[in-house]
C-alpha positions as CSV (number, residue, x, y, z in Angstrom):
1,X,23.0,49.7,-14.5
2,X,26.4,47.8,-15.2
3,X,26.9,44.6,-13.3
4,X,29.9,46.1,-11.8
5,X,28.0,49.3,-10.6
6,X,25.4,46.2,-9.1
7,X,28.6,44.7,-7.3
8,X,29.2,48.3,-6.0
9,X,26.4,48.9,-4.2
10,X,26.8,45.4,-2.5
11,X,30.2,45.6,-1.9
12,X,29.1,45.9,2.2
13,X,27.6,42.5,1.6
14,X,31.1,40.6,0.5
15,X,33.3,42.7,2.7
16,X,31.1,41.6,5.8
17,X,31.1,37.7,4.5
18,X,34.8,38.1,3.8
19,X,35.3,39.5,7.2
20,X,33.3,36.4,8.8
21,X,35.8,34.1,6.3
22,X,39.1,35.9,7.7
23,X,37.5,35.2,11.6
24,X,36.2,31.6,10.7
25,X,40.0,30.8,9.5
26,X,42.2,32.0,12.6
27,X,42.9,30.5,15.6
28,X,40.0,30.7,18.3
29,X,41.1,33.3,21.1
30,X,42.1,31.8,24.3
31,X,39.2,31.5,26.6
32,X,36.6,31.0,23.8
33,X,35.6,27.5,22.3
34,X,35.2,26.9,18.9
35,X,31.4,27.3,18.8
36,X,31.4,30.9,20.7
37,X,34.5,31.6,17.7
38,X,31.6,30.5,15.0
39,X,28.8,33.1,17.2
40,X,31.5,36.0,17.7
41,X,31.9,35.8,13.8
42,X,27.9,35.9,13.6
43,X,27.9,39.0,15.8
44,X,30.9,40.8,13.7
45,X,29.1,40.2,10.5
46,X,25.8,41.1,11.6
47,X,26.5,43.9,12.9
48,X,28.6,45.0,10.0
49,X,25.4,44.3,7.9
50,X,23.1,46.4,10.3
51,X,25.5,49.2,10.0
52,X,26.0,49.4,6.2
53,X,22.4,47.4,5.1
54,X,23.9,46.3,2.2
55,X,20.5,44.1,2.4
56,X,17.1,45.2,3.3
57,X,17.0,44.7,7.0
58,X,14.6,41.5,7.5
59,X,17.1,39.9,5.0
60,X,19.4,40.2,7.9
61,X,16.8,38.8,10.1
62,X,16.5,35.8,7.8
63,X,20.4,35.7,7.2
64,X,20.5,35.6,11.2
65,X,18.2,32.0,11.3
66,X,19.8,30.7,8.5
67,X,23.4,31.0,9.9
68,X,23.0,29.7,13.5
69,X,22.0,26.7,12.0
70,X,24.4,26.5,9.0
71,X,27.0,26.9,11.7
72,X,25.8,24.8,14.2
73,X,25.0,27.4,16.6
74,X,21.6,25.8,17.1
75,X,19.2,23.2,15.6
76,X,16.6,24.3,13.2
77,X,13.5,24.3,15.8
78,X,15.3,25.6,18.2
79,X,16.1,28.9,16.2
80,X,12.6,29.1,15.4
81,X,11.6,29.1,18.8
82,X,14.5,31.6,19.3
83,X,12.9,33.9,16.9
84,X,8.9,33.9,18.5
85,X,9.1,34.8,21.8
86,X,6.2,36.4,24.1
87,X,8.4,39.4,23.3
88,X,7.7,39.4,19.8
89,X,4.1,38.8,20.4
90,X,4.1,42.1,22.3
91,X,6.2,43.9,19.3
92,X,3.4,42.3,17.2
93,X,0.7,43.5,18.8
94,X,2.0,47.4,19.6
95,X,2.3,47.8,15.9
96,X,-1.4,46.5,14.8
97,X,-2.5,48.5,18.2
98,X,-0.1,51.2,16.7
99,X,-2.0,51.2,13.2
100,X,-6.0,50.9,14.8
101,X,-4.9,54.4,16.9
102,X,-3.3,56.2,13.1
103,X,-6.7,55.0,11.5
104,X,-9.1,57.1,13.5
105,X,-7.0,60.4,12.1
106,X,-7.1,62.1,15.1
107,X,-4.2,64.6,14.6
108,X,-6.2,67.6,14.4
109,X,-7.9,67.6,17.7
110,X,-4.4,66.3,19.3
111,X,-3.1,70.0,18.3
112,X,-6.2,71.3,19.4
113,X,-6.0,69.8,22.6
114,X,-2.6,71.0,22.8
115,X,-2.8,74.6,22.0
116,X,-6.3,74.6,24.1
117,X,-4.2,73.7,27.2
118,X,-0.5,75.7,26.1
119,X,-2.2,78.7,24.2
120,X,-0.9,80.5,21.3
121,X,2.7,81.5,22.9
122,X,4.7,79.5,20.5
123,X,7.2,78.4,23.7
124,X,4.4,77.1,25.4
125,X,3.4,75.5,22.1
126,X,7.0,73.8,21.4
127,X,6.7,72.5,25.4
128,X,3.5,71.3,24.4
129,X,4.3,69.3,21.7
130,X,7.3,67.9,23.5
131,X,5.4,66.9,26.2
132,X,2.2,65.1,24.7
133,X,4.8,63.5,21.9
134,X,6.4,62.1,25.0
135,X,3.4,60.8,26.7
136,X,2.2,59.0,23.4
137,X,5.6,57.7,22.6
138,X,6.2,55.7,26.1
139,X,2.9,53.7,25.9
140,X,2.7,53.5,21.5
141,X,6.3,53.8,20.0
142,X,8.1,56.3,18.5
143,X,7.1,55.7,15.1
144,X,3.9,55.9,15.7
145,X,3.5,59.1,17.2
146,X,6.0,60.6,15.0
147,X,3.4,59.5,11.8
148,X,0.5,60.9,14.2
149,X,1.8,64.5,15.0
150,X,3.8,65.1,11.7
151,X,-0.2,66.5,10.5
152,X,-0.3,68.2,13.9
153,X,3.1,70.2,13.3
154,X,2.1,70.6,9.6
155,X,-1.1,72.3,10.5
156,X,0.0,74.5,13.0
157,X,3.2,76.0,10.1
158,X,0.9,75.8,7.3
159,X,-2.0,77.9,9.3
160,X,1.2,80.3,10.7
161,X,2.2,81.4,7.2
162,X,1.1,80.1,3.8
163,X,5.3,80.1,3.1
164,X,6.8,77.8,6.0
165,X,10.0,79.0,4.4
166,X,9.8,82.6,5.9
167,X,9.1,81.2,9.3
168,X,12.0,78.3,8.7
169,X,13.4,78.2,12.5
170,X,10.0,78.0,13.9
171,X,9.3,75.6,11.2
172,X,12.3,73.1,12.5
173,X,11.5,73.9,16.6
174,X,8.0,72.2,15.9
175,X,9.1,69.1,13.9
176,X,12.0,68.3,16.0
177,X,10.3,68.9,19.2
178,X,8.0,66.3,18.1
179,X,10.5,64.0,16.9
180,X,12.9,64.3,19.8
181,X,9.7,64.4,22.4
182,X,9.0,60.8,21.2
183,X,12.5,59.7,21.4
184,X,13.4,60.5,24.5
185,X,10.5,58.7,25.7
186,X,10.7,55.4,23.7
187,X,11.5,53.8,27.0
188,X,8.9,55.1,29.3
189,X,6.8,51.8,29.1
190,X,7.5,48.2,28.1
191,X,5.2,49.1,25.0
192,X,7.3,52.4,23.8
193,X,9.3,50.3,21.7
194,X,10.9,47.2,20.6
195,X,13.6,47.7,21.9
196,X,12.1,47.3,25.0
197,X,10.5,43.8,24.6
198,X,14.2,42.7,23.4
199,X,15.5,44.4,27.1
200,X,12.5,42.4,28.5
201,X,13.3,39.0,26.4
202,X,17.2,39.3,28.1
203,X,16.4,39.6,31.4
204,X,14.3,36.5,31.2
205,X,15.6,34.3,29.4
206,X,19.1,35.3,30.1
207,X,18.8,36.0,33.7
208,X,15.6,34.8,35.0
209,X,14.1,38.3,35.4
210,X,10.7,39.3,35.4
211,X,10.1,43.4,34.9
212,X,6.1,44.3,35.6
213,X,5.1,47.3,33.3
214,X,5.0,49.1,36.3
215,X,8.0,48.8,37.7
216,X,9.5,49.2,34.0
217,X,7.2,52.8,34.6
218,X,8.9,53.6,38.1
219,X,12.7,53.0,36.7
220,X,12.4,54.7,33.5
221,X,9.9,57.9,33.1
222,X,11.9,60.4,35.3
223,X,14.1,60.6,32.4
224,X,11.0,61.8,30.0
225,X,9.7,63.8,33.0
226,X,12.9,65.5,33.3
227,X,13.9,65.0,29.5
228,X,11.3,67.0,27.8
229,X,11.3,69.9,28.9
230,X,14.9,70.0,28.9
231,X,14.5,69.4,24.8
232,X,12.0,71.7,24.7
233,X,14.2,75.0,26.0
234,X,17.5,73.9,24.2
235,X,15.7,73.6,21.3
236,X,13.8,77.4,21.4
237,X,17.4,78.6,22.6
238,X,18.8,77.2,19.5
239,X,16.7,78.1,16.9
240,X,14.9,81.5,17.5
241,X,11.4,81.3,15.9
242,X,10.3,84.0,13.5
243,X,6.7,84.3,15.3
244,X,6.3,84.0,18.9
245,X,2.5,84.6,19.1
246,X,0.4,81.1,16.7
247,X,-2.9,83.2,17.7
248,X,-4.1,83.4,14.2
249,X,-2.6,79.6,13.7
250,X,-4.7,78.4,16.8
251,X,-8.4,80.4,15.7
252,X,-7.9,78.5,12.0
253,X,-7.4,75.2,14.0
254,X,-10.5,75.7,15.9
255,X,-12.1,76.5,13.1
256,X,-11.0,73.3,11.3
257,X,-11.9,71.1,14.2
258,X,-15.3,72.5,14.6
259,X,-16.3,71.5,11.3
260,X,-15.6,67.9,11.4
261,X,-18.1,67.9,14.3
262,X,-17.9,66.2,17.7
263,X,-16.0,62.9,17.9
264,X,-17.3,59.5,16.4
265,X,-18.1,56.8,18.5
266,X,-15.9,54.5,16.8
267,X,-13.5,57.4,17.6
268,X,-14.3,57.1,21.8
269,X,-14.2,53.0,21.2
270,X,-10.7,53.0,20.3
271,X,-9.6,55.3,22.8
272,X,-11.6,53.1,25.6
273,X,-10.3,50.0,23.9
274,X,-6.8,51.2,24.0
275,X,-6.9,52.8,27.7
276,X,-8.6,49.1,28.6
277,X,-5.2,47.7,27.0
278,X,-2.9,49.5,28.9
279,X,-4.7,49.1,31.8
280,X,-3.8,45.4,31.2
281,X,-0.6,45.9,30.4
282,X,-0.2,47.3,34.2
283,X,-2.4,44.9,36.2
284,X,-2.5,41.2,34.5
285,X,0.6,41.3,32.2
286,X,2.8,39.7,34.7
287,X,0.0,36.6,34.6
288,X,-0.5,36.1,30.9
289,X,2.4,37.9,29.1
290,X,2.9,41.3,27.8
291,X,2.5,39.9,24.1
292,X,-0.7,37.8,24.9
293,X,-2.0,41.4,26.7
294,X,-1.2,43.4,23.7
295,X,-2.8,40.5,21.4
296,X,-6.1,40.4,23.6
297,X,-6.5,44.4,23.0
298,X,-6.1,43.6,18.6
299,X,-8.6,41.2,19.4
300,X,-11.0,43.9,20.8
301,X,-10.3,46.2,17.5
302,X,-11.1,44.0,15.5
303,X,-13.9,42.8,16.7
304,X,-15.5,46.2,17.6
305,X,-14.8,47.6,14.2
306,X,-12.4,49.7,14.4
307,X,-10.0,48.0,12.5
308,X,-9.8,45.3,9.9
309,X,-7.6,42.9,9.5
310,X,-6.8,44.0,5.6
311,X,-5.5,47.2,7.7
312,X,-3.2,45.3,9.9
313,X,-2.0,43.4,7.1
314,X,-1.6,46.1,4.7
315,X,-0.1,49.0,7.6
316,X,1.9,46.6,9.6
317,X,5.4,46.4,9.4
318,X,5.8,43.1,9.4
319,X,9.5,43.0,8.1
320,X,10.3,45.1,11.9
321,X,8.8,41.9,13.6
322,X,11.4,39.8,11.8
323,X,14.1,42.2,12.6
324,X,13.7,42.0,16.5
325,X,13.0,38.3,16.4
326,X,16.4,38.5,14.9
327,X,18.2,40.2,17.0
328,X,16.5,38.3,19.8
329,X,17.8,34.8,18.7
330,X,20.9,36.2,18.1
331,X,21.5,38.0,22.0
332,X,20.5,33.9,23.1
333,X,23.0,32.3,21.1
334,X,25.4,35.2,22.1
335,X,24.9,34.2,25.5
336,X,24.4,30.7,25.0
337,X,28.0,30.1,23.1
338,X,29.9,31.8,26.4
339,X,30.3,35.0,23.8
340,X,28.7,37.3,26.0
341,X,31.1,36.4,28.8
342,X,34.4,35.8,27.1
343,X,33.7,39.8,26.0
344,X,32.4,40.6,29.5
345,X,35.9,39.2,30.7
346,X,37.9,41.2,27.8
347,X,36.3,44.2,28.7
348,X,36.2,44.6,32.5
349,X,40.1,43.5,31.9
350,X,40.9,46.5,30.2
351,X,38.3,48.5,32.3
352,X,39.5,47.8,35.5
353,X,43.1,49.9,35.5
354,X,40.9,52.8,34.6
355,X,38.4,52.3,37.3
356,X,35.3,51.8,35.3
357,X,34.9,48.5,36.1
358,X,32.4,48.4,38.1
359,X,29.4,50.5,39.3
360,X,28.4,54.1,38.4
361,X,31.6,53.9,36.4
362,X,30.6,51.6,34.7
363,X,27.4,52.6,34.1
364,X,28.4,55.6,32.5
365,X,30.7,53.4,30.1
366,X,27.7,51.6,29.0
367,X,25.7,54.3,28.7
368,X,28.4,56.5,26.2
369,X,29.1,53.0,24.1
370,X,25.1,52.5,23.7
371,X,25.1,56.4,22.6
372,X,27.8,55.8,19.8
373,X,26.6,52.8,18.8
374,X,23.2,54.3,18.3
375,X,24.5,56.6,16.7
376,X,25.7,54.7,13.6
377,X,22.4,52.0,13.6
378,X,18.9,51.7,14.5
379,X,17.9,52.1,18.5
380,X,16.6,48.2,18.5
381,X,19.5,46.8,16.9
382,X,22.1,48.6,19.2
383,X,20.2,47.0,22.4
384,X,19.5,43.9,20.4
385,X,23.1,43.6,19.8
386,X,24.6,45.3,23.2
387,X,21.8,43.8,25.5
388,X,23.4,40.6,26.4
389,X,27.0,41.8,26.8
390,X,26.5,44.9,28.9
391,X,24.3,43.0,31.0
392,X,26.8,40.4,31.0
393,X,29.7,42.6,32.4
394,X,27.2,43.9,35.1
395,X,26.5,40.8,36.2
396,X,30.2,39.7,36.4
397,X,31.2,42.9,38.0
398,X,28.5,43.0,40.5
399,X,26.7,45.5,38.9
400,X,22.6,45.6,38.9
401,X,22.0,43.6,36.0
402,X,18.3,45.8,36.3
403,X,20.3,49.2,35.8
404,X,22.6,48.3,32.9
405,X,19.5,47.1,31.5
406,X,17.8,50.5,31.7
407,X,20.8,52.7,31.3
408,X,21.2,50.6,27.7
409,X,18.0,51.0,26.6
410,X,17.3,54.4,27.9
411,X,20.5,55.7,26.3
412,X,19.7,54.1,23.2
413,X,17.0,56.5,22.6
414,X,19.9,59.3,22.5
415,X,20.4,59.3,19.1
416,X,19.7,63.1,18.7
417,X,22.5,63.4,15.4
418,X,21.2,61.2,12.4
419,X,18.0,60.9,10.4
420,X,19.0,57.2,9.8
421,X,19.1,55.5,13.8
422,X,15.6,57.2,15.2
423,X,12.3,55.8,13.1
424,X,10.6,59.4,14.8
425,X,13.4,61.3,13.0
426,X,13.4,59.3,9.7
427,X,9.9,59.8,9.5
428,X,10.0,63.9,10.1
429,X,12.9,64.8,7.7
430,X,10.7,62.8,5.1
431,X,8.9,65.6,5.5
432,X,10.7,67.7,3.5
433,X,10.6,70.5,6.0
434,X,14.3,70.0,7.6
435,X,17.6,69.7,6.8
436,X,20.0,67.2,8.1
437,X,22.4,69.8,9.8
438,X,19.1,71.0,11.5
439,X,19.6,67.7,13.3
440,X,23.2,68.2,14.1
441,X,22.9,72.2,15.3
442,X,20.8,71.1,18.7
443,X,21.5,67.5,18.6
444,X,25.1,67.8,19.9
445,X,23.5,69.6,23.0
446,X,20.8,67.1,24.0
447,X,23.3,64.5,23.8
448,X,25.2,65.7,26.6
449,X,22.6,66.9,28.5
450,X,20.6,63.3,28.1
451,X,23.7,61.8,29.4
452,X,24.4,63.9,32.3
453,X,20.9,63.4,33.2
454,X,20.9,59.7,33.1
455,X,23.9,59.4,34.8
456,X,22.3,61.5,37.7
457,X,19.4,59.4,37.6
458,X,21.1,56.3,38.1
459,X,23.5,57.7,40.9
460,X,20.2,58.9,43.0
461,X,16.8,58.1,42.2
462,X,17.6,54.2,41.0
463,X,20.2,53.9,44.0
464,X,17.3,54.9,46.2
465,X,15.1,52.4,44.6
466,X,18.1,49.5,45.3
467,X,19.5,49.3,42.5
């Protein structure tokens, strides 16, 4: 490789830095001191870099720390502190929880389990799979149950027809409906993603919220409850399956699952150990911390067993940690440097002759920029990047900061289109089993419905609840 072809590839890298250089050398914008200018050009570049990732994305967590000091955004400790939050503990610890749970290699008797309650109608299969990909996703992240039920899919094609390519539509109904099960319930708990734990981090340290799990619970599910199955039908309407009856799939499953024999006990320990965590999560969190919560259930892993810590450290993505600590520290300073506001102002000043300043209006605003946004970059990054400033224009327009909140992070999970902005749909067109214009043909529709739906939700049930 030449070193211009080199240069090439990094060209996003010098047209982002050169970008920052052009914003560094004009005059700062009425309204905005020279210190929010220096943070505004942080934001600009970084988000260019998330975008393009003309660097492995930790780099720009570590290209984040660096330049809030080098520009005098912060002072060196107070960037670290910035970075490890009780937030990040609790991203911390839902991965290594994330990892024990993918250990135990329960994926066959998840399908069993499934088919055992749906039967061998392959609708009742595909609402299935939607609906237990949900209900894993909201308490253990997206990418996790996406890595879990990839075998569970897998098996149920594979034991269908020895050529998945002659039953290709039914093929791409299970995979997505797995994939797009667990995104649209990434925000169902606290612990459903990172994203999440960055929403949580805002609130309180921006605004002095606290959000129990439970009440995170009470806001955000009726969009999986009503989500899922709504993903479910569009997605048999769109792609006709090939075989409408998995009978002979299901009796080879059985079959499969008898021979490995009942469950382990190590298999029953971390199931206990993980219901025990959540259970925490919902009852003491608001004492001790979500992260502390989800460190004191690692804790019990490890010292049952069931995981080592070579597995952690090995499995882990530790480079995700960074990113969200990143993006974390950055939201601060982006409320910290009057950024946040001086935007909030911009916006609700060209907002307001339109009349979606303010309220459901304005809700729906958010909602469609976190959708595009999402689009183009990764779920946590758009909320990590978006959090402080659509909570900022709520709270100047009266607004609940609480709903903006939600309607960001829940919308950020509608990112039906791309491979590249959903870990759950990265990790299912690895596969090999999809095409990218699979993602495109139903995605368009559950984009529109998601939205409608959220919108409906935040004009009934969380008006109801006061906000």
């Amino acid at each position: 490789m030449t070193l211009l072809s080199k240069l090439l590839q990094k060209r996003w890298l010098f047209i982002g830095f050169a970008v920052g250089a052009g914003m560094l050398s004009i005059p700062t914008p009425e309204g905005l001191t020279p210190i929010g200018m220096r943070a505004l050009t942080l934001l600009v570049v970084v988000f260019i870099f998330f975008v393009t990732e003309p660097i492995p994305l930790p780099g720009v967590a570590l290209f984040i720390a660096i330049a809030e000091v080098l520009l005098g955004l912060a002072k060196p400790a107070v960037v670290a502190q910035s970075f490890m939050s009780d937030s990040v503990f609790f991203i911390m610890g839902s991965l290594m929880i994330a990892t024990a749970l993918v250990k135990q290699d329960l994926d066959k008797r998840i399908a069993l389990a499934i088919v055992s309650l749906t039967g061998p109608r392959a609708d009742r299969i595909i609402l299935g799979l939607t609906l237990v990909s949900a209900l894993l996703s909201s308490f253990i992240g997206e990418h996790t149950v996406a890595a879990m039920m990839l075998p569970v899919g897998a098996a149920l094609i594979n034991y269908t027809h020895q050529d998945w390519r002659k039953i290709r539509n039914l093929s791409v109904i299970i995979l997505l409906s797995i994939a797009y099960g667990a995104m649209i319930a990434g925000a169902g708990t606290p612990s459903g993603g990172a994203r999440n734990a960055i929403m949580l981090a805002y609130w309180k340290e921006l605004f002095d919220l606290r959000i129990s799990y439970f009440e995170w619970i009470k806001m955000a599910y009726p969009m999986l409850m009503i989500g899922a199955p709504v993903i479910a039908f569009i997605l048999y309407r769109t792609f006709t399956p090939e075989v409408k009856d998995l009978s002979p799939a299901v009796t080879a499953l059985k079959e499969k699952v008898m021979k490995n024999g009942k469950m382990s006990q190590q298999e029953w320990l971390t199931i206990i150990i993980f219901i025990f965590t959540v259970l925490m999560w919902m009852t003491i969190s608001d004492t001790i911390g979500l992260g502390i919560t989800a460190l004191i259930g690692v804790l019990l892993f490890l010292t049952a067993g069931v995981v080592k810590w070579e597995d952690l450290n090995n499995n882990v993505n530790w480079g995700t940690i960074l990113i969200y600590g990143g993006a974390i520290s950055l939201g601060i300073m982006i409320k910290r440097t009057g950024v946040a506001e001086w935007l909030s102002h911009s916006f609700l000043a060209w907002a307001a002759p339109f009349g979606i300043h303010e309220g459901l209006p304005l809700l729906a605003v958010i909602s469609l920029m976190t959708i595009l946004t999402a689009t183009v970059m990764s779920s946590g990054a758009t909320v990590g990047i978006l959090g402080p400033i659509t909570l900022n224009i709520a709270s100047l327009s009266g607004t609940s900061v609480i709903a903006a909140g939600f309607i960001t992070v829940i919308s950020s999970s509608f990112c039906f289109l791309t491979t590249v902005a959903s870990p759950a749909c990265n990790i299912i067109y690895g596969s090999g089993y999809l095409k990218k214009s699979d993602f495109l043909k139903g995605g368009w529709k559950l984009i529109l419905l998601s939205f409608v739906i959220i919108q409906l939700i935040s004009a009934g049930y969380w008006r109801l609840l006061g906000h």
